[in-house]
C-alpha positions in Angstrom: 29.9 31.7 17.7 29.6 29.0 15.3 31.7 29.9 11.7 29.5 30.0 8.8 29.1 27.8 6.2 30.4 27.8 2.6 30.3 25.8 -0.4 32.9 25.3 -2.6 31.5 27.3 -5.2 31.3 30.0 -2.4 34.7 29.2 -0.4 36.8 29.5 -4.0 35.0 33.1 -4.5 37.0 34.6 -1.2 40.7 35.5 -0.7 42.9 33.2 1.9 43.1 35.6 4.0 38.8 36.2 4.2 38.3 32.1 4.3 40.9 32.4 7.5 38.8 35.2 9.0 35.3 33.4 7.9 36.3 29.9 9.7 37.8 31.4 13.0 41.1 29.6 12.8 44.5 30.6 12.6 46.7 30.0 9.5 49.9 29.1 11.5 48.7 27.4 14.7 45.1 26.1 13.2 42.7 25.6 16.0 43.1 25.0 19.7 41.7 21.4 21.5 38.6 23.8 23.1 37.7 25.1 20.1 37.8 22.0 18.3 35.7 20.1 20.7 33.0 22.4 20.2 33.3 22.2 16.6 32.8 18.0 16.4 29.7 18.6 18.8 28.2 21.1 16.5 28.9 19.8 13.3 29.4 15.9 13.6 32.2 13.8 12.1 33.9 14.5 9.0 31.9 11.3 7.1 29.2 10.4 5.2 26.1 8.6 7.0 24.9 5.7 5.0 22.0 3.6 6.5 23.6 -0.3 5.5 21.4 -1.8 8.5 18.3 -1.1 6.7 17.3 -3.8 4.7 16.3 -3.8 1.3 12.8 -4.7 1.6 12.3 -1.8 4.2 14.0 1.0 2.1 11.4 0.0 -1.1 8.4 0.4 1.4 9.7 3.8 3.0 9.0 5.3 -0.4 5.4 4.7 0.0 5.3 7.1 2.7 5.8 10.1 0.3 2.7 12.5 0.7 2.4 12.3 -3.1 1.9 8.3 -3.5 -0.6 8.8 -0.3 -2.3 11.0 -2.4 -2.0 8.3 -5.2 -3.0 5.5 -3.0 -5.7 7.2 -1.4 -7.1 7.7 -5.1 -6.7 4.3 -6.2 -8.6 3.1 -2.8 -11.6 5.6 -3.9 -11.5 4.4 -7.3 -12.0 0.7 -6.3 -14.6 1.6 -3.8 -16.4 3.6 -6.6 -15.6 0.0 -8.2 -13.3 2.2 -11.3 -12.0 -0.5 -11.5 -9.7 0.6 -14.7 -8.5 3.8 -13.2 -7.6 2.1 -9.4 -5.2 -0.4 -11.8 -3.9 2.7 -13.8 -3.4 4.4 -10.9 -1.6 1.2 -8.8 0.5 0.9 -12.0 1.6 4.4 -11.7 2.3 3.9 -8.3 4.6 1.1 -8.8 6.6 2.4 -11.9 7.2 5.9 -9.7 8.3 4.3 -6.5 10.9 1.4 -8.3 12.1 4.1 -10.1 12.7 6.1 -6.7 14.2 3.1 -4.7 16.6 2.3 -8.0 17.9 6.4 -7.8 18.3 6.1 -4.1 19.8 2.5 -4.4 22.4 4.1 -6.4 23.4 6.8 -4.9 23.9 5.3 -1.3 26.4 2.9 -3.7 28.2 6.1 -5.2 28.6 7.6 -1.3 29.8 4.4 -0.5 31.8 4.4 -3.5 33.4 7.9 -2.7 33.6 6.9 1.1 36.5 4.1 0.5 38.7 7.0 -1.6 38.6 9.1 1.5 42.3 8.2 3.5 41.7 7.2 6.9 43.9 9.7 8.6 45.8 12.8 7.3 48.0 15.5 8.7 46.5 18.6 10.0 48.5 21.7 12.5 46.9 21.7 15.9 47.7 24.3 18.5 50.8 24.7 16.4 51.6 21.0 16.1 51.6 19.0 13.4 49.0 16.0 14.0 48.2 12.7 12.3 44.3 12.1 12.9 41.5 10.2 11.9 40.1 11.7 8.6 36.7 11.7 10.0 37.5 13.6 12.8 38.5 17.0 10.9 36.6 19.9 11.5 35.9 23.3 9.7 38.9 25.7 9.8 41.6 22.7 10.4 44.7 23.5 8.6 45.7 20.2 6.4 49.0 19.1 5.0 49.1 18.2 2.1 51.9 16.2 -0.1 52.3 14.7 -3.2 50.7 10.7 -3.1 48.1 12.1 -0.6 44.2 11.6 -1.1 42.0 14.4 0.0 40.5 14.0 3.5 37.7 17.0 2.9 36.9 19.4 0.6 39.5 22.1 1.3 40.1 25.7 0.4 44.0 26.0 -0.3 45.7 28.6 1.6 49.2 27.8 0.3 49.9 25.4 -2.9 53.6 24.9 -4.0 53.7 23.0 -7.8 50.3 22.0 -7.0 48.4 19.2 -9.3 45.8 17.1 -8.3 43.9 13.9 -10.5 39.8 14.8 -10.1 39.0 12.1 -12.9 37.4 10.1 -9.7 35.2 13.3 -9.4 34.7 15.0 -12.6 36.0 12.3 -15.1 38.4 15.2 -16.2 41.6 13.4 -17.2 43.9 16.7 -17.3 45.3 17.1 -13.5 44.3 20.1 -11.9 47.1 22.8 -11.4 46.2 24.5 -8.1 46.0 28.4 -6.7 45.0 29.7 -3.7 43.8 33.4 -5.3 40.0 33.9 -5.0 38.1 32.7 -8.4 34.9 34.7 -9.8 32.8 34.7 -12.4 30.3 37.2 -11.4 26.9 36.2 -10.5 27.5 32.6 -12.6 28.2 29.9 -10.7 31.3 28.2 -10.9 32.0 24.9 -12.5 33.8 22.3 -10.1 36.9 22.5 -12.7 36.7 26.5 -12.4 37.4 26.0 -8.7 40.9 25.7 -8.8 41.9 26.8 -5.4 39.4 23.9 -3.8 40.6 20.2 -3.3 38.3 17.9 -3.6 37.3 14.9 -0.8 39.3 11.7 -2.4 41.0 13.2 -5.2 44.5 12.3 -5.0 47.5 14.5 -5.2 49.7 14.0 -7.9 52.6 16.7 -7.3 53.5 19.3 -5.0 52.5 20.6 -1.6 50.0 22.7 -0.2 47.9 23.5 2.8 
């Protein structure tokens, strides 16, 4: 049985001892090789999939195939049979502005993944079938138990299990400035969801540690 996923803002609501039980591992030995075979087959590698091969031309066309500028063009194509010829250039103007402003969003944000990609470390330290293991970054899976140590960036979001003098610079991911003094107790605000500096016990893909240790 596959574990089940959580979200930060779900993963910091749980003790360390429930987010050991909830992702099937073991907090001393982490996983065994079977178990993480089956894990990289079910959920991928540890990475973020950018399209680069696509070029730029093709990625402004692909957002005409949105069923809402079909609907759009489809209108402007009855208008100019209909010989509207006012409302089928409205409409094609409409068109226009609403897909560049699309393309320039999704531009952007494939630039920010990429962005956040090249602060993830290619490898880190994890324990193994009670070893301790340096492997590809990309390769981690749910319920891995990493090693953190001071001058370390964060290889995956992580729920800390054990944090000695832990601080950590988010500024790359929430502009905070102040480090982040880590926990590993469960955090909760009720019902409201957490804010990503409430999440105290959670380190953060490419943030980098400043001091301490933790796991």
């Amino acid at each position: 049985m596959m574990t089940t996923f959580l979200n930060s803002d779900a993963a910091c609501r749980v003790t360390a001892q429930e987010i050991i039980k909830i992702l099937q591992t073991d907090a001393k030995l982490g996983l065994n090789e079977n178990e993480i075979q089956t894990r990289q087959k079910y959920y991928g590698h540890n990475d973020f999939e950018v399209d680069d091969d696509e070029p730029i031309w093709k990625k402004y066309l692909g957002q005409f195939k949105e069923p809402m500028i079909l609907l759009l063009l489809a209108s402007a194509c009855i208008s100019l049979l209909m010989r509207q010829y006012d409302d089928a250039l409205s409409i094609t103007i409409a068109i226009i502005i609403v897909v560049t402003v699309a393309f320039i969003q999704e531009n952007r944000a494939e630039k920010e993944i990429e962005a956040l990609r090249r602060l993830v470390p290619p490898k880190c330290v994890c324990i193994r079938e009670g070893r301790s293991q340096q492997i590809f970054a990309r390769e981690l899976v749910p319920g891995d138990l990493c090693i953190l140590e001071s001058g370390d960036r964060i290889p995956a979001d992580l729920r800390l299990t054990e944090a000695n003098d832990m601080s950590i610079d988010e500024s790359s991911f929430t502009g905070e400035v102040k480090p982040s003094n880590k926990i590993i107790d469960s955090i909760s605000f009720g019902s409201r969801q957490t804010s990503i500096s409430d999440r105290r016990n959670i380190a953060f893909m490419g943030t980098h540690v400043l001091t301490g240790n933790a796991k």
